[in-house]
N, C-alpha and C positions, 0 to 999 in steps of 0.2 A: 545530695548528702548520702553518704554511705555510712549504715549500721552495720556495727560489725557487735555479735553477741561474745562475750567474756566465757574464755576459757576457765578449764580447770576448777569449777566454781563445787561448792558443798551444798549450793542449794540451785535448784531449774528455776523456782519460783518462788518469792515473797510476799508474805501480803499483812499490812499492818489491819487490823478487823475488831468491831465489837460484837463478841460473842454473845447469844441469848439464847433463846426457846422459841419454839413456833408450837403452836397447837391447834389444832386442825381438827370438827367434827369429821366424824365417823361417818361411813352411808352418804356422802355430797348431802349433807342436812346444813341447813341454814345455823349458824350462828346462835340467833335467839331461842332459839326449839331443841337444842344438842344437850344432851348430858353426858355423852362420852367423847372424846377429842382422843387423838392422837398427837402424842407429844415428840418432838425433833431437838437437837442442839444444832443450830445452825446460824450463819452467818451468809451475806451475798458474797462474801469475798471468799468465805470456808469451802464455797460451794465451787467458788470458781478453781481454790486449792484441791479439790477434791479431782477433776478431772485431771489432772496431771497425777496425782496422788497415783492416781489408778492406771495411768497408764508406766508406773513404774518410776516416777522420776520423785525424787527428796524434794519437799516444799517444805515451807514454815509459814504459823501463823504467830503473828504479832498484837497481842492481844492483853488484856488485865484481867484478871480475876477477884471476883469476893472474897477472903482466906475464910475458912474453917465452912465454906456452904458446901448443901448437899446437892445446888443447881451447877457449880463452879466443878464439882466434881464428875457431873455429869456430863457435862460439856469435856473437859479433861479426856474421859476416857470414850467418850463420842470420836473427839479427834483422833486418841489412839486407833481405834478403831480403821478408821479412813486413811491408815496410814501418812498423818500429816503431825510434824512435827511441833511445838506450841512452845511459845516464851511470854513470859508476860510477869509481873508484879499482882502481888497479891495485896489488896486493898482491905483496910478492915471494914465492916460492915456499916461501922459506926450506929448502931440503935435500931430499933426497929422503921426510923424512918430515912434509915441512912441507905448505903450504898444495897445492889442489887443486880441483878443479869435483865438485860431488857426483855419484853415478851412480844409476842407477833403473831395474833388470831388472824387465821387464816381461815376465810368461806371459799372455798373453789371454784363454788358456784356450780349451779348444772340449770338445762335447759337454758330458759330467758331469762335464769338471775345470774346475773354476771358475779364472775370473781370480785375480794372483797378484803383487804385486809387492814384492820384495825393493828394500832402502834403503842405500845404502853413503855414507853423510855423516860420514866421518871424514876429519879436518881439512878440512872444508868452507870453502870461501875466505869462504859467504854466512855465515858465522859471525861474521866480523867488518864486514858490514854496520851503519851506523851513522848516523844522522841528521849527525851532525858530518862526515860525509864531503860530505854536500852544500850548497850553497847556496839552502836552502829561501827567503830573500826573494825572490829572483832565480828561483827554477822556479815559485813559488803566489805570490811578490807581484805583480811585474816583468810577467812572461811568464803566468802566469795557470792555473791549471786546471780544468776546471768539474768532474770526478772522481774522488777519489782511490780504489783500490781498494786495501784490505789486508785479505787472505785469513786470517792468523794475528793476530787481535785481541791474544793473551796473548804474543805472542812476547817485551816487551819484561822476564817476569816470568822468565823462563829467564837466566844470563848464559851469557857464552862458552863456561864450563865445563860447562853442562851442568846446572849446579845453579837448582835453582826458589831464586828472590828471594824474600820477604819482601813 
């Protein structure tokens, strides 16, 4: 089988992602013991748009956001930053136990305490990530991609709930 990559394309790479925060103690200090963190917008797939970002080439992140947050907006201009383009729908928040940007305690670990990262993705906004939210003629017909990158193959076999599909 022969690949052949798509000309003429408006973007090198694509990557559909759920955005959040990572926060990271200060001084390789343990998690339990830390009272100052360092804070990131970051995504695995952001991360992987970020090395082409840099090396010159137009990516996009495919993404949702909380409307009216001040974590939405930091992620927002994180990306700006990284030179990587963002589309995504804006989700309302719905109540204080409604939607949200997921988080991602990160311990690094030093010496014999091994790396460590704890997952807070409840009511995670990227949970309602959805193909119908975008205009895929218009981003891979129109305007063109030459690659798509999707990190989570099985994700579409999970629903919202949490529950494994069929």
């Amino acid at each position: 089988m022969k690949l052949e990559m798509k000309e003429n394309c408006a973007y090198s790479l694509v990557s559909p992602t759920s955005m959040g925060l990572r926060i990271t103690p200060l001084y390789q200090q343990p998690v339990h013991v830390s009272d100052h963190f360092f804070l990131q917008a970051t995504s695995a797939e952001s991360n992987v748009l970020t090395v082409s970002a840099a090396l010159g080439e137009r990516v996009k992140a495919l993404t949702t956001f909380v409307r009216d947050s001040p974590i939405a907006q930091l992620i927002k201009n994180d990306l700006r930053k990284r030179n990587i383009e963002f589309e995504g729908k804006e989700v309302p928040q719905g109540g204080p136990w409604g939607y949200r940007h997921q988080i991602n305690i990160a311990d690094m670990g030093y010496g014999v305490r091994g790396p460590r990262v704890t997952n807070d993705r409840a009511g995670e906004v990227g949970r309602t990530l959805s193909v119908d939210d975008f205009d895929l003629e218009r981003i891979f017909g129109k305007e063109g991609v030459r690659i798509l990158h999707h990190l989570r193959p099985d994700s579409r076999t999970v629903s919202r709930d949490g529950e494994i599909l069929p």
